[in-house]
MOPAC internal coordinates of N, CA, C and O (Angstrom, degrees):
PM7 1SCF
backbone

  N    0.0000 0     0.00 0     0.00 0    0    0    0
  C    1.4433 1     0.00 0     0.00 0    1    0    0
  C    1.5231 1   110.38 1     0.00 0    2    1    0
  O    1.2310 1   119.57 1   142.43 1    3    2    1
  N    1.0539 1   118.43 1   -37.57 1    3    2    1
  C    1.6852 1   129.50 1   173.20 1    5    3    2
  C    1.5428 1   107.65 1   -46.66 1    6    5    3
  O    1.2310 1   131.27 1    93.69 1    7    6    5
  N    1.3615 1    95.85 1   -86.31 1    7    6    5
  C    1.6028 1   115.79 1   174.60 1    9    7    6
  C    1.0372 1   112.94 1   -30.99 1   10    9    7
  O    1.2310 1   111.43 1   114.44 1   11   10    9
  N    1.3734 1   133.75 1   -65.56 1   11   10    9
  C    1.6325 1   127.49 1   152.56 1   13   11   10
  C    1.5110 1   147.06 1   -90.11 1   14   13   11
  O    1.2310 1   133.55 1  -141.62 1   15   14   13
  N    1.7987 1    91.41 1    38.38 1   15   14   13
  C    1.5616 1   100.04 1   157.71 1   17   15   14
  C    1.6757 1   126.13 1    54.86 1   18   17   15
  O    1.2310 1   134.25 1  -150.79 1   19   18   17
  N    1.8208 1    90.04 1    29.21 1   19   18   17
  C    1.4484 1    90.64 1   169.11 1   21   19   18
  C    1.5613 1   117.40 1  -110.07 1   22   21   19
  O    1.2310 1   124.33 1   -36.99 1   23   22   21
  N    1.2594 1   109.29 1   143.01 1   23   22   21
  C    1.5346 1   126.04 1   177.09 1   25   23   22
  C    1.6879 1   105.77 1   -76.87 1   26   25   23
  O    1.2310 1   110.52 1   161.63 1   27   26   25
  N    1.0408 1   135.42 1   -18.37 1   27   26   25
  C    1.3022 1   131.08 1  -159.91 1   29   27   26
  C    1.4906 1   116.57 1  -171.18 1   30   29   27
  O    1.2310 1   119.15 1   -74.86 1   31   30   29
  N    1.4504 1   119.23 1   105.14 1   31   30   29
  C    1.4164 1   125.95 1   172.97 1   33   31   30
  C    1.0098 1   106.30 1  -109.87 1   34   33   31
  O    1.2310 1   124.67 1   -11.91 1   35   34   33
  N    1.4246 1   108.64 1   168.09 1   35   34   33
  C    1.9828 1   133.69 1   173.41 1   37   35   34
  C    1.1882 1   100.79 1  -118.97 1   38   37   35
  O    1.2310 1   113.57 1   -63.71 1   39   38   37
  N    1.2065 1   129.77 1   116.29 1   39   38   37
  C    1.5631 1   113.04 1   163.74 1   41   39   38
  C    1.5429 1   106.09 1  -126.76 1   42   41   39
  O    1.2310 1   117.93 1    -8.97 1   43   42   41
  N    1.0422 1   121.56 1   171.03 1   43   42   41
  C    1.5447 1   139.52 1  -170.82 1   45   43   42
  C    1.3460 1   123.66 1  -135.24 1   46   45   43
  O    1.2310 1   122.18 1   -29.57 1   47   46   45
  N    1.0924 1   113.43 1   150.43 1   47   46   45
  C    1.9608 1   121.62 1  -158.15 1   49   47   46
  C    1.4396 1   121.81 1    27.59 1   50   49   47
  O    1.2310 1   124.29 1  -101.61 1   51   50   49
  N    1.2728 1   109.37 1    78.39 1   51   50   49
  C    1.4524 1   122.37 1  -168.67 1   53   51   50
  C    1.9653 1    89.79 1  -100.44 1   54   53   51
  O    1.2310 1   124.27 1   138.78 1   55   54   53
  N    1.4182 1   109.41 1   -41.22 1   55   54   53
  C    1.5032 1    95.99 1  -177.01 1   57   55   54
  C    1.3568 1   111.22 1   112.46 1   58   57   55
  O    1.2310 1   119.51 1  -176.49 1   59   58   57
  N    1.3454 1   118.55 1     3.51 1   59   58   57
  C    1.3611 1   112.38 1  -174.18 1   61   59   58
  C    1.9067 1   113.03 1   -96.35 1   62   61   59
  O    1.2310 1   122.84 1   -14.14 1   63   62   61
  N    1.2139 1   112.17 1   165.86 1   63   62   61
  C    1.3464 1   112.50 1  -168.67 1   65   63   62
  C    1.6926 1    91.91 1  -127.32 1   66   65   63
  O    1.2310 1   136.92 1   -29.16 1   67   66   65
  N    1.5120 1    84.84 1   150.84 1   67   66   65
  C    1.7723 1    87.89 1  -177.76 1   69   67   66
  C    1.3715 1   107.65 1   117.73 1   70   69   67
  O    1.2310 1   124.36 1    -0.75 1   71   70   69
  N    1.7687 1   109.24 1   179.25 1   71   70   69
  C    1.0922 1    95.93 1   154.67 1   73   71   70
  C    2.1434 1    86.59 1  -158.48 1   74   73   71
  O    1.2310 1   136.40 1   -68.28 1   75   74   73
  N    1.1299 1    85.85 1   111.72 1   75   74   73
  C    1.7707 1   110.20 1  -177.43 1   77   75   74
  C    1.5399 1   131.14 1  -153.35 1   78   77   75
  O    1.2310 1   113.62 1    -6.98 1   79   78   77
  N    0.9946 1   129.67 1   173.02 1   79   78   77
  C    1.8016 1   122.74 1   171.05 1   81   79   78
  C    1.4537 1   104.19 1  -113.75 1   82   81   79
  O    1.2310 1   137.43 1   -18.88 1   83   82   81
  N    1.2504 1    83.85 1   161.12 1   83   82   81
  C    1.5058 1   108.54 1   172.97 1   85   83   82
  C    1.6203 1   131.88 1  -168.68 1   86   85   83
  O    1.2310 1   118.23 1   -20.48 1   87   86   85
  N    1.1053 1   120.98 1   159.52 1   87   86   85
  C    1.6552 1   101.86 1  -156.74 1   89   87   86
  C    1.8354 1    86.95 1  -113.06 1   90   89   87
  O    1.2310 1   134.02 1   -24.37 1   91   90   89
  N    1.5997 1    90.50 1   155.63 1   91   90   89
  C    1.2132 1   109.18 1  -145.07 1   93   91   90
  C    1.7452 1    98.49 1  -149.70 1   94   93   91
  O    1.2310 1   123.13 1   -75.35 1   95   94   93
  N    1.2066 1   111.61 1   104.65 1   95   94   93
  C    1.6967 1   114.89 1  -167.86 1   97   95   94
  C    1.6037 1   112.84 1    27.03 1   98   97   95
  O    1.2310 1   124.55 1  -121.01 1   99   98   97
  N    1.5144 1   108.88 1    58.99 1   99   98   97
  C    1.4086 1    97.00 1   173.87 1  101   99   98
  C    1.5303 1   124.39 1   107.19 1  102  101   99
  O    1.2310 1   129.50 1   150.07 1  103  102  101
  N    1.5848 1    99.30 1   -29.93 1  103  102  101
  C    1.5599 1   114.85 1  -146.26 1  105  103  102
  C    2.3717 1    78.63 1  -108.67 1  106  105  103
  O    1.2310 1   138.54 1   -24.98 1  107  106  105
  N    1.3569 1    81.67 1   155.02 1  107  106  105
  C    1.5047 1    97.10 1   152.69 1  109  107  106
  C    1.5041 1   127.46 1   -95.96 1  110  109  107
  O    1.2310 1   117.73 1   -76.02 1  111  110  109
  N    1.3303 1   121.93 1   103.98 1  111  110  109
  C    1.4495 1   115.41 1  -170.67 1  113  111  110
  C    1.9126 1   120.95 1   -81.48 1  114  113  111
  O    1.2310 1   101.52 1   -50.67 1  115  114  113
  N    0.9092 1   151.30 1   129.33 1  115  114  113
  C    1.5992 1   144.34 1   159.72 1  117  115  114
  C    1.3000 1   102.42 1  -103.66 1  118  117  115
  O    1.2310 1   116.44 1   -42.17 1  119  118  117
  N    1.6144 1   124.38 1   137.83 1  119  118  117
  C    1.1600 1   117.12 1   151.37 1  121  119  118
  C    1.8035 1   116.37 1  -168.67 1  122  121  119
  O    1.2310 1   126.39 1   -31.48 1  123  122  121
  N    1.3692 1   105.32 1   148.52 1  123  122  121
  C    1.2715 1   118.35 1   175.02 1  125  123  122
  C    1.7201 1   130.51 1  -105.64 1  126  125  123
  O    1.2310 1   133.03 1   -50.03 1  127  126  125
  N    1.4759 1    92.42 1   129.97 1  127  126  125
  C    1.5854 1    98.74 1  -169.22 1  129  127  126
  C    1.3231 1    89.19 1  -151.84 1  130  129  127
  O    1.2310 1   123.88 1   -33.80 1  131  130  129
  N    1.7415 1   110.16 1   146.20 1  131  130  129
  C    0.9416 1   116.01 1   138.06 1  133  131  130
  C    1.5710 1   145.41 1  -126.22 1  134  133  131
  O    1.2310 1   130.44 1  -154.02 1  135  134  133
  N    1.4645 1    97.46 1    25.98 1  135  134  133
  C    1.7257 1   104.52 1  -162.20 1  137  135  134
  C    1.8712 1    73.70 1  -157.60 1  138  137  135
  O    1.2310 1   127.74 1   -53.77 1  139  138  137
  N    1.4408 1   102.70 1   126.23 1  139  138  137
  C    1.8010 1   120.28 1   166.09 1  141  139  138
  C    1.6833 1    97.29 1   -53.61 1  142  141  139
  O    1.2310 1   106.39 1   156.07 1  143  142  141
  N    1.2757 1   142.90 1   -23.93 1  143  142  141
  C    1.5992 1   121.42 1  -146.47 1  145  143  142
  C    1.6007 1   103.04 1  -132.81 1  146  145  143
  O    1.2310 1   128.23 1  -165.65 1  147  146  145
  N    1.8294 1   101.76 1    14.35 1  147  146  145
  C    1.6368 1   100.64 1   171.47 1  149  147  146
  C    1.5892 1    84.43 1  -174.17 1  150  149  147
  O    1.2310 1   133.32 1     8.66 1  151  150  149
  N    1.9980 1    91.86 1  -171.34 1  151  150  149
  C    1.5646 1   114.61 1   174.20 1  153  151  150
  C    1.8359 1   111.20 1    46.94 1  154  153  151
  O    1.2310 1   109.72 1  -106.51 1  155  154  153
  N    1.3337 1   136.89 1    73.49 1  155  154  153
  C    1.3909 1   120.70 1  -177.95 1  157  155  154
  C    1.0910 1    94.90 1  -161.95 1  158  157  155
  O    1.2310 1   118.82 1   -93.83 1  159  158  157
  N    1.5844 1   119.86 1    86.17 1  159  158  157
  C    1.4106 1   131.95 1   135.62 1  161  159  158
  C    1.5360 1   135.47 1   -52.97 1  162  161  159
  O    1.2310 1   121.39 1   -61.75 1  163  162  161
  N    1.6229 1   114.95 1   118.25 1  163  162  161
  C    1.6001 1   114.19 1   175.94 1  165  163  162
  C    1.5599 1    98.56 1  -119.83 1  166  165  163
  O    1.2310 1   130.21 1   -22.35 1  167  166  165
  N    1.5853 1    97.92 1   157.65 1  167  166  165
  C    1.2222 1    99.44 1   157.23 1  169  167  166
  C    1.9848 1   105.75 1  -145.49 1  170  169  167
  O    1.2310 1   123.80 1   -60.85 1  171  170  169
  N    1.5380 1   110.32 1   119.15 1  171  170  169
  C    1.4358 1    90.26 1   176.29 1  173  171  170
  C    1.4348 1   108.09 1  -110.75 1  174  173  171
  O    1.2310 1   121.29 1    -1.90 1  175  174  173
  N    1.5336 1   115.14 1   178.10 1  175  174  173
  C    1.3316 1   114.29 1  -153.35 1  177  175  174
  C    1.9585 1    81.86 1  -143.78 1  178  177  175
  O    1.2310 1   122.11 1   -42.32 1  179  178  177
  N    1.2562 1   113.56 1   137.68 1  179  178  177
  C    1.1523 1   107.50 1   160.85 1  181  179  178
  C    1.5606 1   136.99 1   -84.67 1  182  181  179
  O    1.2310 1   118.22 1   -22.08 1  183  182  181
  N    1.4422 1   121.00 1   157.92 1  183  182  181
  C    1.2352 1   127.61 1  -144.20 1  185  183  182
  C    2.0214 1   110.54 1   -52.37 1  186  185  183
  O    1.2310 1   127.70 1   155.50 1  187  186  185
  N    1.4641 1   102.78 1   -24.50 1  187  186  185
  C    1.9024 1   104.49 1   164.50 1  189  187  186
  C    1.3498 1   121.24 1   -37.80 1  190  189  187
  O    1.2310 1   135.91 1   139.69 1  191  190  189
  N    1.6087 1    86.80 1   -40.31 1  191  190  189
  C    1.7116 1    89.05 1  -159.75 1  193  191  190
  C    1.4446 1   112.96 1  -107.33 1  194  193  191
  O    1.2310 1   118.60 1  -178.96 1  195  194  193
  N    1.4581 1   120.28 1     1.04 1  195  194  193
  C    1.4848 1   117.06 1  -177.32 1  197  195  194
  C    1.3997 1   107.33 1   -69.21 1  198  197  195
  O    1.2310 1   112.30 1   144.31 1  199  198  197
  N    1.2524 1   132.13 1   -35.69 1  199  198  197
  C    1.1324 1   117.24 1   170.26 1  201  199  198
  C    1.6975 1   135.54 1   -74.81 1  202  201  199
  O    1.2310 1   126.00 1   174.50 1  203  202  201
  N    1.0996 1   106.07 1    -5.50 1  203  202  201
  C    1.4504 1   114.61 1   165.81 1  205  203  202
  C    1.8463 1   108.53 1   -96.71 1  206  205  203
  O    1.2310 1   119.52 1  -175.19 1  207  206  205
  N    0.9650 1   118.52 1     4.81 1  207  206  205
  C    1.4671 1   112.38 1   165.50 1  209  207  206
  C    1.4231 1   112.61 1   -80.41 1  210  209  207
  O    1.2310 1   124.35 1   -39.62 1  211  210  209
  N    1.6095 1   109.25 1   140.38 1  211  210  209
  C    1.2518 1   113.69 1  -164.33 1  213  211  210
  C    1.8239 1   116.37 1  -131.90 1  214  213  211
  O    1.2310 1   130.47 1  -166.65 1  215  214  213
  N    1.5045 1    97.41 1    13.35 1  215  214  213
  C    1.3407 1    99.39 1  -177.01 1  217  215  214
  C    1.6512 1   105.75 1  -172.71 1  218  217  215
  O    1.2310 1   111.07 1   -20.59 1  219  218  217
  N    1.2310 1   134.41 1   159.41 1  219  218  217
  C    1.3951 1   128.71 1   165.16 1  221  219  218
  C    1.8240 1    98.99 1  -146.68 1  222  221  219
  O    1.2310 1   119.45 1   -32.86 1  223  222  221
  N    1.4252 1   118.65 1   147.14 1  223  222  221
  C    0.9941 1   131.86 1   168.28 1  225  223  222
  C    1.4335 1   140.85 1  -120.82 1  226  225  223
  O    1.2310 1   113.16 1   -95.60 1  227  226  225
  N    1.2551 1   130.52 1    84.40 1  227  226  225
  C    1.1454 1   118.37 1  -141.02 1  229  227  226
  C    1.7058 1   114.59 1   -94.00 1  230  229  227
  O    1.2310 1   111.35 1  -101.79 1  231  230  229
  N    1.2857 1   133.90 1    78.21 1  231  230  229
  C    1.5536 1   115.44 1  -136.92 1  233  231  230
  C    1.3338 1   120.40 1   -87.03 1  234  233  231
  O    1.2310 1   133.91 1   165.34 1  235  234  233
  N    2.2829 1    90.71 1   -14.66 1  235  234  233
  C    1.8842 1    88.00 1   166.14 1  237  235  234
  C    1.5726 1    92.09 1   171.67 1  238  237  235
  O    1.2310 1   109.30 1   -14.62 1  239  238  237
  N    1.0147 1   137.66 1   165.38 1  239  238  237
  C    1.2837 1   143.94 1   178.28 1  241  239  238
  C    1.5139 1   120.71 1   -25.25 1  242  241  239
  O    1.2310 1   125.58 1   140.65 1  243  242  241
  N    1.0853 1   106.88 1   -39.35 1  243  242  241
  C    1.5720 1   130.32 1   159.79 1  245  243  242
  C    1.7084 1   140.16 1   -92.98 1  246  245  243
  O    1.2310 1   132.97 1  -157.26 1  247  246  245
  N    1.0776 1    92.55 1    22.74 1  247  246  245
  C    1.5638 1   116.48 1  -170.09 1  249  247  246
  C    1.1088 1   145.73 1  -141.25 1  250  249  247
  O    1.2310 1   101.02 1  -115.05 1  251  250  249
  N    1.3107 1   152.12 1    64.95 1  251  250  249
  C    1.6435 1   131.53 1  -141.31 1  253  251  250
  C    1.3620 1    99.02 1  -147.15 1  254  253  251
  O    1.2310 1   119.83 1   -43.39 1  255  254  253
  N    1.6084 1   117.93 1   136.61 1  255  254  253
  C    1.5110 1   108.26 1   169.61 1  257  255  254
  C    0.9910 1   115.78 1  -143.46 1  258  257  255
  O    1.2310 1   115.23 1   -64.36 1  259  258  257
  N    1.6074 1   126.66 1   115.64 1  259  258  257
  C    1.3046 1   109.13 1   171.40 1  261  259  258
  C    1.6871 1   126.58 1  -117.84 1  262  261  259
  O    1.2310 1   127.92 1   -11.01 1  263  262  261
  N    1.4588 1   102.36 1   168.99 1  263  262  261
  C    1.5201 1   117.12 1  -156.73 1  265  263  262
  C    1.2952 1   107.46 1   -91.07 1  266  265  263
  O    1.2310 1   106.57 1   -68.85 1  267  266  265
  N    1.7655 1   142.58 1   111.15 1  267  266  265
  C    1.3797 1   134.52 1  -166.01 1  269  267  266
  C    1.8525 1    78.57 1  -127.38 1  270  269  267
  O    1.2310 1   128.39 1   -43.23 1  271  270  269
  N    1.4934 1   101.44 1   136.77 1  271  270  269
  C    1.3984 1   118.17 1   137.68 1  273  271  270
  C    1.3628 1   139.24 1   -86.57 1  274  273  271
  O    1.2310 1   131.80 1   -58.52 1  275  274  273
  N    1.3941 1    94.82 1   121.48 1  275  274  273
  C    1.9959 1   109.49 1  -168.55 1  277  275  274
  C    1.2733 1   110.19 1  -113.15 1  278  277  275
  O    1.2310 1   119.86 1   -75.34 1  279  278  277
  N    1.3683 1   117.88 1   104.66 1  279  278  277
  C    1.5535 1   101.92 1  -176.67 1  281  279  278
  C    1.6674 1    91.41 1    87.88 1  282  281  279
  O    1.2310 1   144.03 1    33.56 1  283  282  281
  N    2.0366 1    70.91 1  -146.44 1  283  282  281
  C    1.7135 1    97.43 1  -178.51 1  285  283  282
  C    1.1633 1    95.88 1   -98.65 1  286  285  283
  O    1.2310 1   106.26 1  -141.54 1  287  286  285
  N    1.3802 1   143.14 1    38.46 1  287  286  285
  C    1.1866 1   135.98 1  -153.95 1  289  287  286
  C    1.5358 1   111.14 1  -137.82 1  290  289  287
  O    1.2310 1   117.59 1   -35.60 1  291  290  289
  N    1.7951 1   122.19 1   144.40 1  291  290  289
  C    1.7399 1    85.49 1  -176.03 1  293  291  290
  C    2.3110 1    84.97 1  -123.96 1  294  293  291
  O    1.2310 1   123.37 1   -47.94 1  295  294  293
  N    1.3946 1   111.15 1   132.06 1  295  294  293
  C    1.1047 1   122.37 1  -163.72 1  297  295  294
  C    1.6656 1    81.89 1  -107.80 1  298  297  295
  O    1.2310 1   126.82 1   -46.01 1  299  298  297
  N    2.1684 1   104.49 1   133.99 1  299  298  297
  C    1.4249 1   119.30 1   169.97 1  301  299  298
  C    1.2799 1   100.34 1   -99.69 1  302  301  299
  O    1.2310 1   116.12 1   -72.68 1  303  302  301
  N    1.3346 1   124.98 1   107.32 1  303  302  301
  C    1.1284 1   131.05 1   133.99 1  305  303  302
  C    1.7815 1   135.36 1   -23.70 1  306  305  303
  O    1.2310 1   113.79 1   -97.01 1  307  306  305
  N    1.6352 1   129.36 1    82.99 1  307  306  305
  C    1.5673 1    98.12 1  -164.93 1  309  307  306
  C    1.5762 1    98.15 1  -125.45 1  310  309  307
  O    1.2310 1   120.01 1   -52.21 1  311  310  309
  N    1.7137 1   117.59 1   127.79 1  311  310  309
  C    0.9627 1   105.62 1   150.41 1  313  311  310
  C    1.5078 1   132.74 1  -111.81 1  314  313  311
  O    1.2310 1   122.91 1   -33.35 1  315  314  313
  N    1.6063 1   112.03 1   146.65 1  315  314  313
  C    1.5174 1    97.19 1  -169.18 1  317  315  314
  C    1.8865 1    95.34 1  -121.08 1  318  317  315
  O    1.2310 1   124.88 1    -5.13 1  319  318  317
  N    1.5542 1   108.23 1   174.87 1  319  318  317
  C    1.5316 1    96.37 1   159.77 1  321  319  318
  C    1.9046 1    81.11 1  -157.59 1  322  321  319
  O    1.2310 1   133.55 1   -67.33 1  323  322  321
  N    1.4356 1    91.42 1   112.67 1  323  322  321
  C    1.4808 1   114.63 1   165.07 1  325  323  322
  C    1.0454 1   109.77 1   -49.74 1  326  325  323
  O    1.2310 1   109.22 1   -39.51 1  327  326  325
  N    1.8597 1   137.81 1   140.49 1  327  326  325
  C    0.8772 1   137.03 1   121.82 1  329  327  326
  C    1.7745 1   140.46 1   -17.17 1  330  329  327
  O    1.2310 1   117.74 1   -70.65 1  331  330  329
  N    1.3914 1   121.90 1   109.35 1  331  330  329
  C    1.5507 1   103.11 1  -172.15 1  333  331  330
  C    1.5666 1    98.56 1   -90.43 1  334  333  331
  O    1.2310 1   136.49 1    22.48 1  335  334  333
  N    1.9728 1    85.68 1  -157.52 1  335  334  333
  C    1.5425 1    97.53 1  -166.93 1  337  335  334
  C    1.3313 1   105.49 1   -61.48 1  338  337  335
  O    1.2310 1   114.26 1   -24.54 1  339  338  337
  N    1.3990 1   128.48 1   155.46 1  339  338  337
  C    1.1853 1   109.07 1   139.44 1  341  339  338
  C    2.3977 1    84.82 1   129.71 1  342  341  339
  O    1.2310 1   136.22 1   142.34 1  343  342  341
  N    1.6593 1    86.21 1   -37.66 1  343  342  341
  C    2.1327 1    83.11 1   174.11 1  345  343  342
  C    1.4802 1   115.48 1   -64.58 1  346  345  343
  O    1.2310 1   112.04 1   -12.34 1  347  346  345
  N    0.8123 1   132.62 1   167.66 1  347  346  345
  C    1.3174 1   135.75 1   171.73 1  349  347  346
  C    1.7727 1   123.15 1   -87.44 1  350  349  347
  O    1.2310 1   119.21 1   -44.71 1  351  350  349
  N    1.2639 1   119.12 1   135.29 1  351  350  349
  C    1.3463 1   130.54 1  -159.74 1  353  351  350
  C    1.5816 1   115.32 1   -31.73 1  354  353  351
  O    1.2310 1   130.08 1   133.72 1  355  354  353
  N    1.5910 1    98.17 1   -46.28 1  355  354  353
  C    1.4854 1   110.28 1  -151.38 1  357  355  354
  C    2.1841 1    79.21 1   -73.36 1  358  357  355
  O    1.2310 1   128.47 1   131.81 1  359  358  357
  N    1.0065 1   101.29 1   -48.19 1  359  358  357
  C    1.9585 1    94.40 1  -165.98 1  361  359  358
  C    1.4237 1   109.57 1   -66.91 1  362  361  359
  O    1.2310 1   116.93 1   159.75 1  363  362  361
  N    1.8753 1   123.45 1   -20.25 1  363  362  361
  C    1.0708 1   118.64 1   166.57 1  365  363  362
  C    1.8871 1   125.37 1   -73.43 1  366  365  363
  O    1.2310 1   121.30 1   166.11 1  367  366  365
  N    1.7141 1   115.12 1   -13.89 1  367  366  365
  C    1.0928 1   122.38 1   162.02 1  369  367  366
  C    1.5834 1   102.84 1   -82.16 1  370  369  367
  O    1.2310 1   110.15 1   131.12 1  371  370  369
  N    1.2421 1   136.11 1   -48.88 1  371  370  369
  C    1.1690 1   133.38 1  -162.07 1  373  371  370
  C    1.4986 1    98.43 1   -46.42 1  374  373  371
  O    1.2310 1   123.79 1   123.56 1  375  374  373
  N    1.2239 1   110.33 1   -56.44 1  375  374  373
  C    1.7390 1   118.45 1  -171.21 1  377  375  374
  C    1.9194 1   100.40 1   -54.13 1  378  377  375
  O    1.2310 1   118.84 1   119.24 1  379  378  377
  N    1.8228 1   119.81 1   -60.76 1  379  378  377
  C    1.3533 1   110.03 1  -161.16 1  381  379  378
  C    1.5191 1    91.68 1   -61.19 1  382  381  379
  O    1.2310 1   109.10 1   149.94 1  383  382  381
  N    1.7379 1   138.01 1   -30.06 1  383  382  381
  C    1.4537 1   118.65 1  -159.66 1  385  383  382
  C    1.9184 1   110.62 1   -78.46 1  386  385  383
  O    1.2310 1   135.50 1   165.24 1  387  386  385
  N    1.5130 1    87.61 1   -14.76 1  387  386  385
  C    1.6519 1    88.95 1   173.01 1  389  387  386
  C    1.6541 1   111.75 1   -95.99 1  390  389  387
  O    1.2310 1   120.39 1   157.13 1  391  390  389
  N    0.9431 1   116.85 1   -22.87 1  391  390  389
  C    1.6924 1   105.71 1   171.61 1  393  391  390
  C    1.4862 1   116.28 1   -76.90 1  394  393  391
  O    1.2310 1   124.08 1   166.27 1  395  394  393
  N    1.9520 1   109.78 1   -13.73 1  395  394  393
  C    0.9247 1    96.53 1  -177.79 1  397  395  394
  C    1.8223 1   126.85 1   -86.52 1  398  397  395
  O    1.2310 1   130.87 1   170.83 1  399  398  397
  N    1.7415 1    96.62 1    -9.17 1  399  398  397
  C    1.2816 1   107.31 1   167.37 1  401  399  398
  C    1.8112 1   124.45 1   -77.00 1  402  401  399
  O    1.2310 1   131.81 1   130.20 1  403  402  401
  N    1.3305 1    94.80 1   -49.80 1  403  402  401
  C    1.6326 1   106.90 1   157.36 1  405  403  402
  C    1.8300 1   103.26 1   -36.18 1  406  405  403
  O    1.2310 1   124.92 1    78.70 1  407  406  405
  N    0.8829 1   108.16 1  -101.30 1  407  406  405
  C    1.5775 1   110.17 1  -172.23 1  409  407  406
  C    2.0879 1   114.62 1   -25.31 1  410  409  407
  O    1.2310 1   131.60 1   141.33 1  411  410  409
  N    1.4395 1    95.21 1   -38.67 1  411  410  409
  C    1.6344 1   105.75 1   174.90 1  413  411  410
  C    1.5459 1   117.93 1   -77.36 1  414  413  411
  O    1.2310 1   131.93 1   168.15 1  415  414  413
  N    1.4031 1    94.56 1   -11.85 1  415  414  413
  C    1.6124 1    92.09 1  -176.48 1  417  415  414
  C    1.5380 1    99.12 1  -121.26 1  418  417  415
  O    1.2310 1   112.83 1  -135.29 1  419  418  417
  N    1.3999 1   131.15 1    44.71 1  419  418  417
  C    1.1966 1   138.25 1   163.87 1  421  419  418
  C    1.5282 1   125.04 1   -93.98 1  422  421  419
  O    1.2310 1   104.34 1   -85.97 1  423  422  421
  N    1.1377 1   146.51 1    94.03 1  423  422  421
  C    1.2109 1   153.51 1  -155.21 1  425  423  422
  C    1.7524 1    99.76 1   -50.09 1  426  425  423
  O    1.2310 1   117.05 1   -40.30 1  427  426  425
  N    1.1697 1   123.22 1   139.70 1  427  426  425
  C    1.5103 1   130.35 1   166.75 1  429  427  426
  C    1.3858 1   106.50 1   -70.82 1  430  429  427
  O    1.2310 1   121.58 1   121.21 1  431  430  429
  N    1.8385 1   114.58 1   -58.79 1  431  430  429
  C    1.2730 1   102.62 1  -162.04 1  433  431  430
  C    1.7205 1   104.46 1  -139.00 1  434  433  431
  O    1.2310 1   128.97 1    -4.20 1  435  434  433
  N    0.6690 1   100.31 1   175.80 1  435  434  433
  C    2.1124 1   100.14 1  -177.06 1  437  435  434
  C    1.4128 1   110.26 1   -74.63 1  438  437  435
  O    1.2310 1   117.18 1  -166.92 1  439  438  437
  N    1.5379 1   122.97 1    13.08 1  439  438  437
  C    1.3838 1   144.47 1   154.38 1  441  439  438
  C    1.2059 1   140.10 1   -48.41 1  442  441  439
  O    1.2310 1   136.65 1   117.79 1  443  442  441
  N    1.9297 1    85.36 1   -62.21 1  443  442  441
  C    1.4182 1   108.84 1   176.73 1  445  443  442
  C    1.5572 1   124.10 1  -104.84 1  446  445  443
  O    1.2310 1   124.45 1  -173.16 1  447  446  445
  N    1.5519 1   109.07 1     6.84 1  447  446  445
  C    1.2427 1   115.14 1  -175.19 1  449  447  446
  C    1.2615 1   101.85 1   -92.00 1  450  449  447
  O    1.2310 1   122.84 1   -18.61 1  451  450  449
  N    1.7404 1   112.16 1   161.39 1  451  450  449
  C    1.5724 1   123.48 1  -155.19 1  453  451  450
  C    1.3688 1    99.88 1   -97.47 1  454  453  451
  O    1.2310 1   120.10 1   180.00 1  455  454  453

């Protein structure tokens, strides 16, 4: 993230269990897991921006979004990690019916957020 000057990654199957932060070369880490050998979305944000974050959502092993204010502006953070081939139907809807609330329950503007 240094080397290429990013403020904010998503990464996926890191392996961690839980769902907490922690700082991590510098960086602020969030992430949700609940099983070491799948499902574990992170996203860290570097130390500029931890203090303008104003919300985190963690909706399930596969899901997390959080809310940073930029500006006058409020930017959703979302990371997801789809189910591949091979899960079974009912857990591959479970995931689109929860991203589809996540995404519906994302504030447009710093208006409507709580």
């Amino acid at each position: 993230m240094h080397r290429r000057r990013l403020n904010i990654a998503c990464v996926e199957e890191t392996k961690w269990v839980g769902a907490t932060t922690k700082e991590v070369n510098g960086y602020k880490q969030w992430y949700s897991g609940s099983n070491k050998a799948r499902n574990v979305v992170d996203i860290l944000f570097d130390k500029e921006l931890v203090d303008f974050i104003v919300g985190a959502r963690r909706k399930s092993g596969r899901i997390m979004t959080i809310k940073v204010l930029v500006g006058s502006e409020m930017l959703n953070v979302v990371s997801v990690y789809a189910p591949q081939i091979g899960f079974l139907d009912d857990i591959k809807k479970q995931f689109w019916d929860d991203l589809d609330i996540v995404i519906q329950d994302a504030p447009r503007s710093k208006k409507n957020f709580p």
